[in-house]
VMD Tcl script that builds the backbone (N, CA, C; Angstrom):
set m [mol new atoms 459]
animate dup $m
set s [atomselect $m all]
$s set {name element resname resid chain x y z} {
  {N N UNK 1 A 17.139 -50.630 -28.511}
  {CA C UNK 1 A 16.100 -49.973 -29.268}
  {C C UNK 1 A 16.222 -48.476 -29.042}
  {N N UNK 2 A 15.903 -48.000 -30.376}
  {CA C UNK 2 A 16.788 -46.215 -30.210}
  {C C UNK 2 A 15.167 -45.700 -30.295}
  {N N UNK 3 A 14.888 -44.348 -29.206}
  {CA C UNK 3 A 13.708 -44.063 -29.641}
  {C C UNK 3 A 13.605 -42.837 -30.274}
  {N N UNK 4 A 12.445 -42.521 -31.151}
  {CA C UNK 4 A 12.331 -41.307 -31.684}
  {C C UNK 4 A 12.773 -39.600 -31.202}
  {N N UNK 5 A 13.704 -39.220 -31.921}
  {CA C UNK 5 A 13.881 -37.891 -31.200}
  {C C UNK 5 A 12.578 -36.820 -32.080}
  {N N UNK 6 A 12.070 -36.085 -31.036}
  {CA C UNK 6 A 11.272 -35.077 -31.931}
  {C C UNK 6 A 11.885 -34.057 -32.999}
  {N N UNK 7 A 11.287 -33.411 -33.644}
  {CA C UNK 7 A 12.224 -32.631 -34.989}
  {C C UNK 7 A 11.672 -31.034 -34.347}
  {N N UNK 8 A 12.069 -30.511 -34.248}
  {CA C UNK 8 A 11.850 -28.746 -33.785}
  {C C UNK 8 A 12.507 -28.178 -34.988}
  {N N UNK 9 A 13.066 -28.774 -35.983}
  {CA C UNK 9 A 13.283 -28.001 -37.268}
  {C C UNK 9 A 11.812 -26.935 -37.860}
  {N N UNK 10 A 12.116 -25.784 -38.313}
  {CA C UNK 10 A 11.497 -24.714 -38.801}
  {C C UNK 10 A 10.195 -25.454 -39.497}
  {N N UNK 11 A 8.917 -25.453 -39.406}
  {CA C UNK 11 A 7.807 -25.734 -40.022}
  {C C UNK 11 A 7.496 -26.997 -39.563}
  {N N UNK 12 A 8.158 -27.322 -38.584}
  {CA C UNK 12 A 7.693 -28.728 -37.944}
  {C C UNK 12 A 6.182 -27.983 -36.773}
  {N N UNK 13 A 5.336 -29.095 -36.483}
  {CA C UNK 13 A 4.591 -28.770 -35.461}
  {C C UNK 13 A 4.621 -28.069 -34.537}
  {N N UNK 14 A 5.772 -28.970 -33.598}
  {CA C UNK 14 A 6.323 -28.571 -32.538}
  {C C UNK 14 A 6.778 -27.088 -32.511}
  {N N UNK 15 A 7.625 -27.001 -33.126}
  {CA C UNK 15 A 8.347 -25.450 -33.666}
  {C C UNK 15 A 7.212 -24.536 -33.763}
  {N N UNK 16 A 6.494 -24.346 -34.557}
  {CA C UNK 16 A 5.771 -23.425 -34.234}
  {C C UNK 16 A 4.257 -23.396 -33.345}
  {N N UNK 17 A 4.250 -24.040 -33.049}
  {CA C UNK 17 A 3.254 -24.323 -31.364}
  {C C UNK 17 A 4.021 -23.312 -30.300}
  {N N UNK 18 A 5.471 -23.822 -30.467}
  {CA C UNK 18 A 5.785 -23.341 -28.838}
  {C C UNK 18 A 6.271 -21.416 -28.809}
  {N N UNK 19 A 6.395 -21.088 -29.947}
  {CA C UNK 19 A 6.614 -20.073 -30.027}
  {C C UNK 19 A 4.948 -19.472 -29.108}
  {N N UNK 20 A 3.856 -19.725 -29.537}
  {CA C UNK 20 A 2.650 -19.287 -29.290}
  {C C UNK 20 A 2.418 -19.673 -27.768}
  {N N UNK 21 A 2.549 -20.816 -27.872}
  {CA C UNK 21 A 2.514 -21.420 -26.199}
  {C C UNK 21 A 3.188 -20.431 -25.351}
  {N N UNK 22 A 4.564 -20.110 -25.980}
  {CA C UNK 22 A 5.273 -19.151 -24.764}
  {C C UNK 22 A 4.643 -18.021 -24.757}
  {N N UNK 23 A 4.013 -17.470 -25.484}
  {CA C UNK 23 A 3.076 -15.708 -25.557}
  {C C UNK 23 A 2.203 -15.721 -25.092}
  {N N UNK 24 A 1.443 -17.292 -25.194}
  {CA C UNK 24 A 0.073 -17.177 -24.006}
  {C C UNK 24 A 0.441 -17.347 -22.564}
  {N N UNK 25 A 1.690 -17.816 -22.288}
  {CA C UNK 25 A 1.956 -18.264 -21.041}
  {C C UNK 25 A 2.550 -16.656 -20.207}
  {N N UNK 26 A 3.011 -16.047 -20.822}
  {CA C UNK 26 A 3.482 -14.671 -20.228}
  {C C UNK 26 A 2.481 -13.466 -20.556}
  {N N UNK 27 A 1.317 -14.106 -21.793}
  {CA C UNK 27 A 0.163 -12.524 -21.788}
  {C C UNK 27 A -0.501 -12.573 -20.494}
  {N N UNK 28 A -0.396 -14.055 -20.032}
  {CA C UNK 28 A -1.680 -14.220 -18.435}
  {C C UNK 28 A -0.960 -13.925 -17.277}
  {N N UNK 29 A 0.647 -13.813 -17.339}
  {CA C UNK 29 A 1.260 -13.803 -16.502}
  {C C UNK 29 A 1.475 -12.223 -15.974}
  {N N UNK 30 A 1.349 -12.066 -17.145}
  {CA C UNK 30 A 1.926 -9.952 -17.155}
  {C C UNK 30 A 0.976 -9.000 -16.535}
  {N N UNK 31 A -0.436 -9.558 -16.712}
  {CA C UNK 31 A -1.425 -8.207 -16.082}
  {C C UNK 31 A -1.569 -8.746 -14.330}
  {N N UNK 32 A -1.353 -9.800 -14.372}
  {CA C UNK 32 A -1.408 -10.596 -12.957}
  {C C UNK 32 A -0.477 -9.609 -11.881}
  {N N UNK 33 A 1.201 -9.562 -12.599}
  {CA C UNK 33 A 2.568 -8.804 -12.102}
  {C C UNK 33 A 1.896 -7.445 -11.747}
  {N N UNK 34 A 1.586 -6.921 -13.084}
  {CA C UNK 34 A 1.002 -5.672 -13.151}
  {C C UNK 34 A 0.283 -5.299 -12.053}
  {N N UNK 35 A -0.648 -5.953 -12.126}
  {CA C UNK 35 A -1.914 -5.577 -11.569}
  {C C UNK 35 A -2.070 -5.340 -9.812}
  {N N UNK 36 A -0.638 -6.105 -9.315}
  {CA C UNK 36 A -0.406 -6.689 -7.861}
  {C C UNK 36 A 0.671 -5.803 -7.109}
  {N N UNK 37 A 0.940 -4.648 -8.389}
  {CA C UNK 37 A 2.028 -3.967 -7.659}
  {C C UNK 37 A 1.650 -2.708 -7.635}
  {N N UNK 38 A 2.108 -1.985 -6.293}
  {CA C UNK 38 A 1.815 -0.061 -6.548}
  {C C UNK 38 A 2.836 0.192 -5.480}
  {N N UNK 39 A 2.664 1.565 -5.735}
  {CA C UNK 39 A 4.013 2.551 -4.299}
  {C C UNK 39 A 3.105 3.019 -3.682}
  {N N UNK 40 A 3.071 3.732 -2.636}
  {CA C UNK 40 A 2.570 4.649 -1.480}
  {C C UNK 40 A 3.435 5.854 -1.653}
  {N N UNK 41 A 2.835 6.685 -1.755}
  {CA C UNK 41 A 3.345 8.480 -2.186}
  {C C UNK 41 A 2.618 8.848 -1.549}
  {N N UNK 42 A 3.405 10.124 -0.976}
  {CA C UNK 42 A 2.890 10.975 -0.254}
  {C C UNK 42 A 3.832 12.526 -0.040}
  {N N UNK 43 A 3.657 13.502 0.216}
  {CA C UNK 43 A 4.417 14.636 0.522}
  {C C UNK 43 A 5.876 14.224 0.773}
  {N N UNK 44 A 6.847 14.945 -0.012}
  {CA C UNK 44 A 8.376 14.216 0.540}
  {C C UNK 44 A 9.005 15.622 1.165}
  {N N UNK 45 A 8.358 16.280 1.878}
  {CA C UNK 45 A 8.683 17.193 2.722}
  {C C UNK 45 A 8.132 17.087 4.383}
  {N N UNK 46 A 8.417 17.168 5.722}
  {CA C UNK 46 A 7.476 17.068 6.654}
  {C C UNK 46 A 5.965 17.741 6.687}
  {N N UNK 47 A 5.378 17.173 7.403}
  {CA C UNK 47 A 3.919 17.790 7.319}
  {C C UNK 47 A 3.956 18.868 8.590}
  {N N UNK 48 A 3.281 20.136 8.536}
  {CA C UNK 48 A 3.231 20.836 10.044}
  {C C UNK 48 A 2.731 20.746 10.689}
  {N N UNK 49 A 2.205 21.055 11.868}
  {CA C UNK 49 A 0.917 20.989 13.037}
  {C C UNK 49 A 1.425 21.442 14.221}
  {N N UNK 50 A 0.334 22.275 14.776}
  {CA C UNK 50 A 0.474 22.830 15.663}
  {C C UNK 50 A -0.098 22.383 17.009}
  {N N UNK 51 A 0.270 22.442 18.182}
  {CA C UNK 51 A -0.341 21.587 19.282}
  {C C UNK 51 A -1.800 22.300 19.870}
  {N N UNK 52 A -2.272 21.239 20.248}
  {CA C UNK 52 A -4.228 21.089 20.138}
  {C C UNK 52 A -4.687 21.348 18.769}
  {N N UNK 53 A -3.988 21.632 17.678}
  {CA C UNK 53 A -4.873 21.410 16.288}
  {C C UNK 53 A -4.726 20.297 16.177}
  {N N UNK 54 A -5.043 19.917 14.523}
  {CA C UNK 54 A -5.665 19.064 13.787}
  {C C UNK 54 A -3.907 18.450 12.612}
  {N N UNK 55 A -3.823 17.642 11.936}
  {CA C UNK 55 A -2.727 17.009 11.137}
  {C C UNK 55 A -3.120 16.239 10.067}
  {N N UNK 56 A -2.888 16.144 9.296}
  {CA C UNK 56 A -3.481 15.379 7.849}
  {C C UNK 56 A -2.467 15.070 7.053}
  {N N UNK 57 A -2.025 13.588 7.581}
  {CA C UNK 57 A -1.309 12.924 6.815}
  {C C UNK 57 A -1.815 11.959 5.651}
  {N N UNK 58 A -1.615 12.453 3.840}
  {CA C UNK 58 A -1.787 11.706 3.201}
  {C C UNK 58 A -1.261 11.366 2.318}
  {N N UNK 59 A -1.687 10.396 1.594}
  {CA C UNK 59 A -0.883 9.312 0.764}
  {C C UNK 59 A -1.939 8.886 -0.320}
  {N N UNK 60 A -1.391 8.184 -1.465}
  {CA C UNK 60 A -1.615 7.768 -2.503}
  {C C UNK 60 A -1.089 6.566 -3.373}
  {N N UNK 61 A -2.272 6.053 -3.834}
  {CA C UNK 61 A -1.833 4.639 -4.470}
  {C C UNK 61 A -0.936 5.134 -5.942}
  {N N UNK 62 A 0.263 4.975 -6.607}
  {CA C UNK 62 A 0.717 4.914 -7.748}
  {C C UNK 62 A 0.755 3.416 -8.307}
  {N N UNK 63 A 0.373 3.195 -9.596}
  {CA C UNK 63 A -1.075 3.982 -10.469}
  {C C UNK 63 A -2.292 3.659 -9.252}
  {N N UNK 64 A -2.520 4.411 -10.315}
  {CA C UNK 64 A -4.451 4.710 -9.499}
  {C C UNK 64 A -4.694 3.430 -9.027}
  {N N UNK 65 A -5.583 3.031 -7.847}
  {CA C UNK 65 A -6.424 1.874 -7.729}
  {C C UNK 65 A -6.984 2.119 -6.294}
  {N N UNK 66 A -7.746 1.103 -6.634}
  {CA C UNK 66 A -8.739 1.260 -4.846}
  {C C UNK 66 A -7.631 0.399 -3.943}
  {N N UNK 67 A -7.993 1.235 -2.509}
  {CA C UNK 67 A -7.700 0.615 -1.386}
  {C C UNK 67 A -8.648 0.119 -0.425}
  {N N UNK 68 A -9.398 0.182 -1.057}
  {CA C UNK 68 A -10.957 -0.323 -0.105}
  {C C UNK 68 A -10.781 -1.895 0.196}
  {N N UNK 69 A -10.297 -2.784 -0.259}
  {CA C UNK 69 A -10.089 -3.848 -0.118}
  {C C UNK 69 A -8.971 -3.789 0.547}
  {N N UNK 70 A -7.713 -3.283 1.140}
  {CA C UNK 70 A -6.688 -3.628 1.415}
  {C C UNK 70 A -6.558 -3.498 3.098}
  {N N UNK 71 A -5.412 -3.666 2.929}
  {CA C UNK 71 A -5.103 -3.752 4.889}
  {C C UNK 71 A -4.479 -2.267 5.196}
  {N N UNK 72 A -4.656 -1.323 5.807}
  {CA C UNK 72 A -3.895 0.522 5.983}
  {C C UNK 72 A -3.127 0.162 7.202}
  {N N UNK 73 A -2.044 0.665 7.429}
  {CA C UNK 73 A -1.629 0.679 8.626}
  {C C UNK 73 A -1.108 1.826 8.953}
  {N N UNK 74 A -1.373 2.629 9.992}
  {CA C UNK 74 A 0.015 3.811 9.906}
  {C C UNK 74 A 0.760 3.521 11.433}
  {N N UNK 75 A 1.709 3.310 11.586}
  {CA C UNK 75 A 2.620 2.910 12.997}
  {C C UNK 75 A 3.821 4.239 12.772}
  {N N UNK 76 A 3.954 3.853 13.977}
  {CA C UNK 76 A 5.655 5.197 14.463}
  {C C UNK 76 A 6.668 4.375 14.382}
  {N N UNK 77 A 6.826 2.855 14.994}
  {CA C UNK 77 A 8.104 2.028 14.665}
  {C C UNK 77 A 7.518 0.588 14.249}
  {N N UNK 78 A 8.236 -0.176 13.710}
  {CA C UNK 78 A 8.077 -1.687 13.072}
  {C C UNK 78 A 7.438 -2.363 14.638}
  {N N UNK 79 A 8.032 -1.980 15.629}
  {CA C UNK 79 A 7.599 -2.875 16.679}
  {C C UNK 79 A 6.992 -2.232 17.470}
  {N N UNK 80 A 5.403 -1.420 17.488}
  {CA C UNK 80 A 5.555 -0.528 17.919}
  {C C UNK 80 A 3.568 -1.227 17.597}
  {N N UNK 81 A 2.270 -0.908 18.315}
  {CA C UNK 81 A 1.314 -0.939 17.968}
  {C C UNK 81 A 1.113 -0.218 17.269}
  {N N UNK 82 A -0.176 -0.341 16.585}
  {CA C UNK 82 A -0.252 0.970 15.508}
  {C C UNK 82 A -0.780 2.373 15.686}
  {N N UNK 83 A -1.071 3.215 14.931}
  {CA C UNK 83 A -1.852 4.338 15.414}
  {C C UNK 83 A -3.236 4.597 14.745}
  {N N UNK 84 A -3.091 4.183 13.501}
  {CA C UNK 84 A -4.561 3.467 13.289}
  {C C UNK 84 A -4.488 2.326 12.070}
  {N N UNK 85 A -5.390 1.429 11.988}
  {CA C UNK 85 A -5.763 0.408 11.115}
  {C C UNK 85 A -7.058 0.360 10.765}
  {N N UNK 86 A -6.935 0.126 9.443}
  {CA C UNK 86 A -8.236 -0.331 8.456}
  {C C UNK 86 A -7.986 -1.969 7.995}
  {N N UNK 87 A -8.802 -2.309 7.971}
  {CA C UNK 87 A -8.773 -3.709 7.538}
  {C C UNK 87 A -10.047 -4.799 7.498}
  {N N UNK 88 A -10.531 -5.014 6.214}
  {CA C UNK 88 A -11.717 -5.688 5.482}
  {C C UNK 88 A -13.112 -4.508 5.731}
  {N N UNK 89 A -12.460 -3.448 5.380}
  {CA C UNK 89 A -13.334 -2.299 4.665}
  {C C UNK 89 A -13.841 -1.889 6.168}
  {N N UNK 90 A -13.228 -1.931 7.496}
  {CA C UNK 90 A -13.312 -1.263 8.655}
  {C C UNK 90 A -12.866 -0.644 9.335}
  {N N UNK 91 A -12.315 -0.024 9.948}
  {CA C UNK 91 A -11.259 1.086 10.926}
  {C C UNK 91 A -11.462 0.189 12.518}
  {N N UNK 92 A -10.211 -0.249 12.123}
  {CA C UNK 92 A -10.097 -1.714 14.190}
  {C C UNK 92 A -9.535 -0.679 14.639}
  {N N UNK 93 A -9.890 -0.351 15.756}
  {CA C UNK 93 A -9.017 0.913 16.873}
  {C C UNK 93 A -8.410 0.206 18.197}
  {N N UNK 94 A -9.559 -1.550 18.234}
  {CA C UNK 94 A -9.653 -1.450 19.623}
  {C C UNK 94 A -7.669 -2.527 20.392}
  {N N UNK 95 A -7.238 -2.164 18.924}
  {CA C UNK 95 A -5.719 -2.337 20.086}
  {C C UNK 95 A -4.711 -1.357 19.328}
  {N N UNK 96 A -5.276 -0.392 19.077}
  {CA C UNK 96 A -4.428 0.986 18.670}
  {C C UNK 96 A -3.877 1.968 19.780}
  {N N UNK 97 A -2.750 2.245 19.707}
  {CA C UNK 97 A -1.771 2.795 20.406}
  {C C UNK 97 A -2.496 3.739 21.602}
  {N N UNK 98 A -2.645 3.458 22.588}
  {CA C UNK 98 A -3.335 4.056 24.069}
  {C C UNK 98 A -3.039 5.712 23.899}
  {N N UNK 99 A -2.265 6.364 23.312}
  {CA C UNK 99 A -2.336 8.038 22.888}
  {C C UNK 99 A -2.860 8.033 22.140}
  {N N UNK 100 A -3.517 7.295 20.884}
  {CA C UNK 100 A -4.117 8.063 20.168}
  {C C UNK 100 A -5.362 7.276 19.673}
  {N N UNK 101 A -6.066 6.893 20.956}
  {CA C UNK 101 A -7.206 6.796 20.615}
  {C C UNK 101 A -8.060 7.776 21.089}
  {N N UNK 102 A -8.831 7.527 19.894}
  {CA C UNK 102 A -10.255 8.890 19.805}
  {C C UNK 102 A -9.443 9.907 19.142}
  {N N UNK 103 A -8.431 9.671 18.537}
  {CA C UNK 103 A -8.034 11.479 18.270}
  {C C UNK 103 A -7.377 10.696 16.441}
  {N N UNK 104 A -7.891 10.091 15.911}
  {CA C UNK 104 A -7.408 9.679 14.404}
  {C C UNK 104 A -8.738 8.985 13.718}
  {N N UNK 105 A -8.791 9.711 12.183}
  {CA C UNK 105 A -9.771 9.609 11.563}
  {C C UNK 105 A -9.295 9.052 10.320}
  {N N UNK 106 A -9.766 8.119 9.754}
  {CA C UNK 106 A -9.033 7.899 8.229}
  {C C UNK 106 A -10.003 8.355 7.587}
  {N N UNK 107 A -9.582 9.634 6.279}
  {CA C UNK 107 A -10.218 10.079 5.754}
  {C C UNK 107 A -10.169 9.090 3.522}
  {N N UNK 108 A -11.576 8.749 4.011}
  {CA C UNK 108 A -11.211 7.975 2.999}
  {C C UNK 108 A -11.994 7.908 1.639}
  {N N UNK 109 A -12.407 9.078 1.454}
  {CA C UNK 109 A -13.784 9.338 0.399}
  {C C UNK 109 A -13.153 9.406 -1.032}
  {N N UNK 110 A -11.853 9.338 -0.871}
  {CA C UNK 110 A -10.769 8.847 -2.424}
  {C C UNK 110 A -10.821 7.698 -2.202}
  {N N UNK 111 A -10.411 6.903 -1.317}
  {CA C UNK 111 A -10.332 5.403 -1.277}
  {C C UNK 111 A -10.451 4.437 -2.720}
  {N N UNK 112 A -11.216 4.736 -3.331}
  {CA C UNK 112 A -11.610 3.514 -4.331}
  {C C UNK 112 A -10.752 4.002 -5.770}
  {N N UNK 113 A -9.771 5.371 -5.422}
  {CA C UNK 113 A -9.129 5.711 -6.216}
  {C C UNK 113 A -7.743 5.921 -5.651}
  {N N UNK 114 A -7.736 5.299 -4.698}
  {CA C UNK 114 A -6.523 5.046 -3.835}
  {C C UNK 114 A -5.580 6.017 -3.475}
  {N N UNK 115 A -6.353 7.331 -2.787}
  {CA C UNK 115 A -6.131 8.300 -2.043}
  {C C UNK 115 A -7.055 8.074 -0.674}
  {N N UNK 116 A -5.868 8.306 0.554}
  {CA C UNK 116 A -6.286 8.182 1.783}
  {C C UNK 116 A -5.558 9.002 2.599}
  {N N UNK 117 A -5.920 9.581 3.561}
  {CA C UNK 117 A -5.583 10.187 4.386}
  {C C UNK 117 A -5.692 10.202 6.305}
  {N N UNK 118 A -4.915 10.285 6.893}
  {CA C UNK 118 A -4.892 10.172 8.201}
  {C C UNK 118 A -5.045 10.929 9.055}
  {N N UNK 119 A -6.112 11.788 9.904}
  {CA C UNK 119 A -6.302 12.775 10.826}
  {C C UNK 119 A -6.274 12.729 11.807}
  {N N UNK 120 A -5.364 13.410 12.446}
  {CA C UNK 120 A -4.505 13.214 13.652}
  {C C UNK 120 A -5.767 14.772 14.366}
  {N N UNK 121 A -6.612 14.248 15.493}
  {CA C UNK 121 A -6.617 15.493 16.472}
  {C C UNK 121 A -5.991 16.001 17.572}
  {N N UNK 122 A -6.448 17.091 17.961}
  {CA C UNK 122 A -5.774 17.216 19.431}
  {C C UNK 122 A -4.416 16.857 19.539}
  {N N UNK 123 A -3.479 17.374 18.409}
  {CA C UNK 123 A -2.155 17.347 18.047}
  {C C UNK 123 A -1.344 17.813 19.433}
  {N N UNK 124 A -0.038 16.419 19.939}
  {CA C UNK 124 A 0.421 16.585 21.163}
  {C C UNK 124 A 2.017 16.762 20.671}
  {N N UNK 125 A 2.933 16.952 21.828}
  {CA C UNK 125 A 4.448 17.328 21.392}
  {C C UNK 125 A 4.730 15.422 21.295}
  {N N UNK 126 A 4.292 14.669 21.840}
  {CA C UNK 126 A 4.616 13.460 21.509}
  {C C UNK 126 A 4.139 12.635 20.421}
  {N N UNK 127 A 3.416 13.625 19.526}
  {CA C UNK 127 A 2.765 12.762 17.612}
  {C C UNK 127 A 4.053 13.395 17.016}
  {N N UNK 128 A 4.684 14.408 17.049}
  {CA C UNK 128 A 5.631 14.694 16.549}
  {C C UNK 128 A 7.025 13.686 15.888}
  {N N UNK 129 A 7.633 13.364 15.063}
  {CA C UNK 129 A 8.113 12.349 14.713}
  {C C UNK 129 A 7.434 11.947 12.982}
  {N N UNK 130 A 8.348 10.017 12.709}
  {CA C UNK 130 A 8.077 9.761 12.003}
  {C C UNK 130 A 6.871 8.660 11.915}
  {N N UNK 131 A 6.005 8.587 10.810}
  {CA C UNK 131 A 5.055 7.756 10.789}
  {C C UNK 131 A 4.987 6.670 9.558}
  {N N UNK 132 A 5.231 5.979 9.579}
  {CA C UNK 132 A 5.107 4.453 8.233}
  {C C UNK 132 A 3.964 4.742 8.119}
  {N N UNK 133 A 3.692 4.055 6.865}
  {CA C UNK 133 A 2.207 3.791 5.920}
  {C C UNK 133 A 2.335 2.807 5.319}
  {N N UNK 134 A 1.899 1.698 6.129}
  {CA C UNK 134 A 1.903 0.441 5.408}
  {C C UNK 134 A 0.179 -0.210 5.032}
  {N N UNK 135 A 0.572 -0.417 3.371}
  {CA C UNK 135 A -0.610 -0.653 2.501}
  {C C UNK 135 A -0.177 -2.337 2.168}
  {N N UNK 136 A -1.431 -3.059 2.253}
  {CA C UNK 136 A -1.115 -4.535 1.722}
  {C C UNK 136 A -2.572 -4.925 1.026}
  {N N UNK 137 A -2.698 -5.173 -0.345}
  {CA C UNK 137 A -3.231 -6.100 -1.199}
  {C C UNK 137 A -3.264 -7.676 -0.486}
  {N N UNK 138 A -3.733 -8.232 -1.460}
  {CA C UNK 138 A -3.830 -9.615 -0.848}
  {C C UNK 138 A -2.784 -10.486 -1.968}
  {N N UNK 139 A -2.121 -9.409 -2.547}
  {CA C UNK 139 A -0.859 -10.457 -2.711}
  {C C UNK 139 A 0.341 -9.375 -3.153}
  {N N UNK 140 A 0.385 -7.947 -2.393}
  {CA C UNK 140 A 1.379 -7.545 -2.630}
  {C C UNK 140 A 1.232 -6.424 -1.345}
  {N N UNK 141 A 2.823 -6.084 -0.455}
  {CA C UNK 141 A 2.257 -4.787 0.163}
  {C C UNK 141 A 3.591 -3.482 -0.415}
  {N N UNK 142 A 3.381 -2.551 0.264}
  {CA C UNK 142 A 4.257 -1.788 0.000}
  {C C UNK 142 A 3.620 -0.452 1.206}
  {N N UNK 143 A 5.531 0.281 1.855}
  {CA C UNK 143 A 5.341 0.985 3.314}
  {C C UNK 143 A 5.752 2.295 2.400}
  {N N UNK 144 A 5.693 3.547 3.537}
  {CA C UNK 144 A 6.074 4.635 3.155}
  {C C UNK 144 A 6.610 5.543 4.262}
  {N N UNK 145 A 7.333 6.294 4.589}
  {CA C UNK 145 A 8.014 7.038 5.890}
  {C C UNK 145 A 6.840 8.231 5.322}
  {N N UNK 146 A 6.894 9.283 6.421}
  {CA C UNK 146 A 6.282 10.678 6.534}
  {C C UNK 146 A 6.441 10.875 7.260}
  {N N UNK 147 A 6.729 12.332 7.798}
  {CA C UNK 147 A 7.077 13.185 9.251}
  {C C UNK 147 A 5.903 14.089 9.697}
  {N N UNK 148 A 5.917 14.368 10.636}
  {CA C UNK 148 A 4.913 15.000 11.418}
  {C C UNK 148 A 5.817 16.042 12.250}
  {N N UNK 149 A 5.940 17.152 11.995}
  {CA C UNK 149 A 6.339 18.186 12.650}
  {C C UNK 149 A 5.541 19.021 13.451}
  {N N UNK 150 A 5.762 18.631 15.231}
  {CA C UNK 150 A 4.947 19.555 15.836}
  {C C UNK 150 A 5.410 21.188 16.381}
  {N N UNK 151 A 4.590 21.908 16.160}
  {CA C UNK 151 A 5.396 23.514 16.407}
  {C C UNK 151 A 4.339 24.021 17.490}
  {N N UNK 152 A 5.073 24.560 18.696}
  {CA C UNK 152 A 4.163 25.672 19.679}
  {C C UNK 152 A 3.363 26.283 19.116}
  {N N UNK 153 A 2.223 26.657 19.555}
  {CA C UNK 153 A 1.374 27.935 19.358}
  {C C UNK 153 A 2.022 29.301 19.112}
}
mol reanalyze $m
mol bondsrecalc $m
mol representation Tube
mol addrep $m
């Protein structure tokens, strides 16, 4: 017993259903992609600072969006504690890197337009170096390098 093959010839049902089927299946798919991805930008030159001042490292969501929901990290190496963290709309310090606590502020009054910034006080010859900026969504992250150049008085 031979069974029916379907007909996908031009003006059949099938045929033009799936053309539509496939456009709804990638219009829901596309703002989802969209919507889940950004870069971290920031100055692509070192930043300066001078020792016992102040340092302001910042960064920016490309395109625009809030970071108020997301996870901030800024660390010196991948394996390395951090130097400060935000995470579920709070600033956790209490296992942040033993130099620089009390002396880092996340400045975050862009935040919901996904500009943030990092304030380093009481700038020492050992903040000097590089610093990651790692930003994570809850289903996408993305890091960023920046330098911190410390100079004598």
């Amino acid at each position: 017993m031979m069974g029916k093959v379907p007909s996908f010839s031009p003006g059949s049902t099938a045929s033009s259903a799936l053309p539509g089927y496939v456009a709804l299946c990638l219009a829901l798919q596309v703002p989802r992609l969209v919507a889940a991805q950004f870069t971290v930008t920031g100055p692509n030159r070192p930043i300066a600072a001078s020792l016992d001042g102040e340092a302001v490292l910042p960064c920016h969501l490309s395109p625009r969006m809030s970071a108020e929901n997301m996870e901030l990290r800024w660390f010196r190496s991948p394996f390395s504690a951090f130097v400060h963290l935000y995470r579920g709309g709070q600033d956790l310090c209490g296992q942040q890197m033993p130099e620089y606590r009390g002396r880092t502020e996340l400045l975050k009054d862009d935040i919901t337009n996904g500009r943030v910034s990092l304030r380093i006080h009481d700038i020492r010859p050992s903040d000097d170096g590089q610093y990651k900026r790692y930003f994570q969504s809850s289903v996408f992250y993305e890091e960023a390098l920046l330098e911190l150049q410390v100079a004598e008085v």
